[in-house]
C-alpha distance (Angstrom), angle and dihedral (degrees) to the residues before:
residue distance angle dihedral
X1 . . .
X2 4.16 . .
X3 4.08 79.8 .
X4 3.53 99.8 45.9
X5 4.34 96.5 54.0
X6 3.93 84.1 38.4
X7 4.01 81.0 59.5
X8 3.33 97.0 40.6
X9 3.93 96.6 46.1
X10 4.21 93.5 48.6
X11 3.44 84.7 46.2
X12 4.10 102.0 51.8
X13 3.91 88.0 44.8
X14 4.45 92.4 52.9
X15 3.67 95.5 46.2
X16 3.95 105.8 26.7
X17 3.72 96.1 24.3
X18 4.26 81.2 -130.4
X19 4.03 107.9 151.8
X20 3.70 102.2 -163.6
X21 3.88 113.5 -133.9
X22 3.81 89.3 -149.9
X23 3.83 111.7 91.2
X24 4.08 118.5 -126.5
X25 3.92 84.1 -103.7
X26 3.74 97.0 54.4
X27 3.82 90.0 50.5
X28 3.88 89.5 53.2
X29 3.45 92.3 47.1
X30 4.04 92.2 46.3
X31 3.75 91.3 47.8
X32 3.89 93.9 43.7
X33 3.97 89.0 49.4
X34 3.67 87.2 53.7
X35 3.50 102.2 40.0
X36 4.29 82.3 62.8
X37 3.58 89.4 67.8
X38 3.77 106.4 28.8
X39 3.90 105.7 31.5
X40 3.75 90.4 -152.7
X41 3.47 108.5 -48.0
X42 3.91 123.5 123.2
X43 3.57 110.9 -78.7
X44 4.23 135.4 175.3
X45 3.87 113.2 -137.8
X46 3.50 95.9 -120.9
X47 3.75 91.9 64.1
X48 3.95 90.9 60.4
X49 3.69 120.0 106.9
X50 4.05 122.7 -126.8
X51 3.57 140.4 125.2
X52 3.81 123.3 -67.5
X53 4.18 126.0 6.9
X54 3.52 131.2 -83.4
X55 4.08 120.9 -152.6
X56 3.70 130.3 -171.9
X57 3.95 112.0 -135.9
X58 3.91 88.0 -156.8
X59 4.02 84.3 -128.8
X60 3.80 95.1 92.7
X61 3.96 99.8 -90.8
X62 4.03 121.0 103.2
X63 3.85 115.6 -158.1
X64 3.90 121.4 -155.1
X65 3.87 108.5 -159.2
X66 3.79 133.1 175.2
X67 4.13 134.3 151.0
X68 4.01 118.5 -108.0
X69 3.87 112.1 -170.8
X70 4.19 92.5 -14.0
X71 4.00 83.9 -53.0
X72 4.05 115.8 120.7
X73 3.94 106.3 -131.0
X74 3.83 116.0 -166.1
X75 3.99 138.8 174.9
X76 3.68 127.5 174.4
X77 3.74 133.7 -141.9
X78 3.76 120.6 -152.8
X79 3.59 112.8 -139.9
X80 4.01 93.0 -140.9
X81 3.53 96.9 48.4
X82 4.05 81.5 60.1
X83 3.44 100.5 44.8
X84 3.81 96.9 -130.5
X85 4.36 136.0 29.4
X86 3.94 91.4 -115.9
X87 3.73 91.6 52.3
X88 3.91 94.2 42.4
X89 4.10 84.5 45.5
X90 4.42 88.8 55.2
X91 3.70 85.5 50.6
X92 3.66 94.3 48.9
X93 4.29 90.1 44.6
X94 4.51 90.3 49.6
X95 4.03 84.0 51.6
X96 4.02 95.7 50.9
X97 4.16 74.0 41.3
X98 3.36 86.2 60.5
X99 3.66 100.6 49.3
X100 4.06 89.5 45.8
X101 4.48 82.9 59.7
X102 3.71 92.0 43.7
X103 4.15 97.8 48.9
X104 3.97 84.6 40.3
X105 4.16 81.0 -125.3
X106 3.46 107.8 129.2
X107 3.60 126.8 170.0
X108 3.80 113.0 -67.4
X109 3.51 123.6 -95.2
X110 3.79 121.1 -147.7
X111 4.14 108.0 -90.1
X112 3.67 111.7 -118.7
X113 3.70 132.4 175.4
X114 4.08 127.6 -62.1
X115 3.28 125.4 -88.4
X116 3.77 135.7 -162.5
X117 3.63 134.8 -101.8
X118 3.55 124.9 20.8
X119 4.01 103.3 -40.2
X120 3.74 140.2 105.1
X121 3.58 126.0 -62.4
X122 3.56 91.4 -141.1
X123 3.98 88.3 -102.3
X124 3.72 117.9 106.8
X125 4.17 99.1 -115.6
X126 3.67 103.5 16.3
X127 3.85 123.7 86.3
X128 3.80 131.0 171.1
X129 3.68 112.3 -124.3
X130 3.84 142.8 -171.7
X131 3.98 110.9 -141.4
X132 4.31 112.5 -171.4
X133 3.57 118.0 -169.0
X134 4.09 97.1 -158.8
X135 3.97 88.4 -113.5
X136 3.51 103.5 108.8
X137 3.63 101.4 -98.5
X138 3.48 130.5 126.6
X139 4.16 113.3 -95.8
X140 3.58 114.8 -84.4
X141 3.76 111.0 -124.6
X142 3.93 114.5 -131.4
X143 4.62 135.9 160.5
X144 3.49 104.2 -137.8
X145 3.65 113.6 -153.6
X146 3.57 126.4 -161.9
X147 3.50 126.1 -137.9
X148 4.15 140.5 159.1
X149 3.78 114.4 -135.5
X150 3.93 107.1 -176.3
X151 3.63 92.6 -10.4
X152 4.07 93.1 -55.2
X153 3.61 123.6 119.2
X154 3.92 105.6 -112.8
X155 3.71 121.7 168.3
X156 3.53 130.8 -172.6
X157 3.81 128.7 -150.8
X158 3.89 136.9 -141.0
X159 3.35 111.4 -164.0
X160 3.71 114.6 -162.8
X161 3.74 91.5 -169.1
X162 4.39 147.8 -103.2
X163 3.86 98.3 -11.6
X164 4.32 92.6 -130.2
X165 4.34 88.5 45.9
X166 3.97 104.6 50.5
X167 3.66 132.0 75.0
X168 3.22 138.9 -155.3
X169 3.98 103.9 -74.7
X170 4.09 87.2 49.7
X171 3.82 82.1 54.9
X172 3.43 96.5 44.4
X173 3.86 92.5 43.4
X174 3.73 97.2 64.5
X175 4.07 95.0 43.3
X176 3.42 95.6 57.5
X177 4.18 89.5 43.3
X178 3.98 81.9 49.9
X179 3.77 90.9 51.2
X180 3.73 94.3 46.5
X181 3.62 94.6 52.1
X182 3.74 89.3 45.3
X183 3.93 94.3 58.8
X184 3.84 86.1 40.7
X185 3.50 83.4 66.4
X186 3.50 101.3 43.0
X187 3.77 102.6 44.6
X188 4.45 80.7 53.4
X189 3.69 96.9 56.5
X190 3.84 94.6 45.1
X191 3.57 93.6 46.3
X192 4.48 83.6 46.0
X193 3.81 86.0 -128.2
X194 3.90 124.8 142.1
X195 4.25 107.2 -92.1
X196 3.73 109.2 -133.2
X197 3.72 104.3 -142.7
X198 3.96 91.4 -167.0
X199 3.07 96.1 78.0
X200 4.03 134.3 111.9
X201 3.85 78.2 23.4
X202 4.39 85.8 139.3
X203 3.55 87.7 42.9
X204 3.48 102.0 124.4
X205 4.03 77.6 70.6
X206 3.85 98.8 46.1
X207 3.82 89.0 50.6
X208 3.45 103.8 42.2
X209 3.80 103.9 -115.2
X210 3.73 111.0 -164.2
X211 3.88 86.9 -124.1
X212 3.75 102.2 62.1
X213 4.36 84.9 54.5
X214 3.44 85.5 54.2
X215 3.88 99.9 46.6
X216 4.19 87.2 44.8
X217 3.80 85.2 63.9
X218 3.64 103.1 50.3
X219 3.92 88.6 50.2
């Protein structure tokens, strides 16, 4: 691919005297970015998927805009300075790309089931840990899910339980309270309102946790 755009570059500058004011590396990263969503059919640029909007004034100026801790952030791209509205529009997609790397929100990957030890859930954010506390006990089974409240890191955990004492439904009880809280958070910071991280905090209830059956019985 790194061949191909070098190609492509040398060969827009010889024939349409056109000096691209994308580096190789942006191109790669552009093409690699689209290449996740499209494989390598045809695609327009409006149809890709990234974080924040990008509108075309019609007057020659592009502006990429998207919300970071209930704060608009904006940039614009003039279409001149680019030499062409698709090139201008690439620049404008690697800056939302930028944003996506700095909030640690990239686009959303298709939720798929648990998994053990100390790896990915398969959700962007969420991960299934094992926590020991040296005393013996077996590890307590928790989804971490990572979150940024006024621009500080702030996780929150789920813990499903003691790993040798739950079953499956305690398991599956705190992964899809982990999820929830997870898209909670996402569908706030695209929409640039506050995130309440309070919330879910009965959730044991709302998701059925083995435990709260068990503590309706003795009562």
């Amino acid at each position: 691919m790194r061949h191909a755009i070098r190609k492509r570059l040398e060969w827009e500058r010889r024939f349409y005297g056109h000096l691209s004011q994308l580096r190789e590396a942006d191109w790669v990263r552009f093409m690699l970015f689209a290449y996740e969503q499209f494989g390598g059919d045809p695609f327009e640029l409006r149809a890709l998927e990234h974080r924040g909007s990008i509108q075309d004034h019609g007057n020659g100026w592009l502006t990429a805009t998207t919300s970071v801790d209930c704060r608009i952030r904006r940039q614009s791209f003039n279409v001149r300075h680019y030499g062409s509205k698709h090139e201008a529009w690439v620049a404008a997609i690697l800056c939302c790309m930028d944003w996506q790397e700095e909030l640690g929100l990239h686009r959303r990957r298709r939720v798929s089931a648990p998994t053990s030890r100390n790896r990915t859930t398969g959700y962007q954010g969420v991960c299934r840990r094992l926590i020991e506390d040296g005393r013996g006990r077996s590890a307590l089974v928790t989804y971490e899910v990572l979150v940024y409240v006024n621009g500080k890191r702030r996780p929150r955990r789920f813990n499903a339980g003691r790993e040798h004492r739950i079953t499956a439904m305690h398991d599956l009880a705190a992964f899809e309270a982990a999820i929830a809280y997870r898209r909670e958070y996402e569908h706030a910071v695209e929409a640039g309102i506050p995130f309440d991280p309070s919330i879910y905090s009965d959730w044991k209830v709302q998701f059925n946790h083995p435990s709260t059956a068990h503590a309706a019985l003795a009562t």
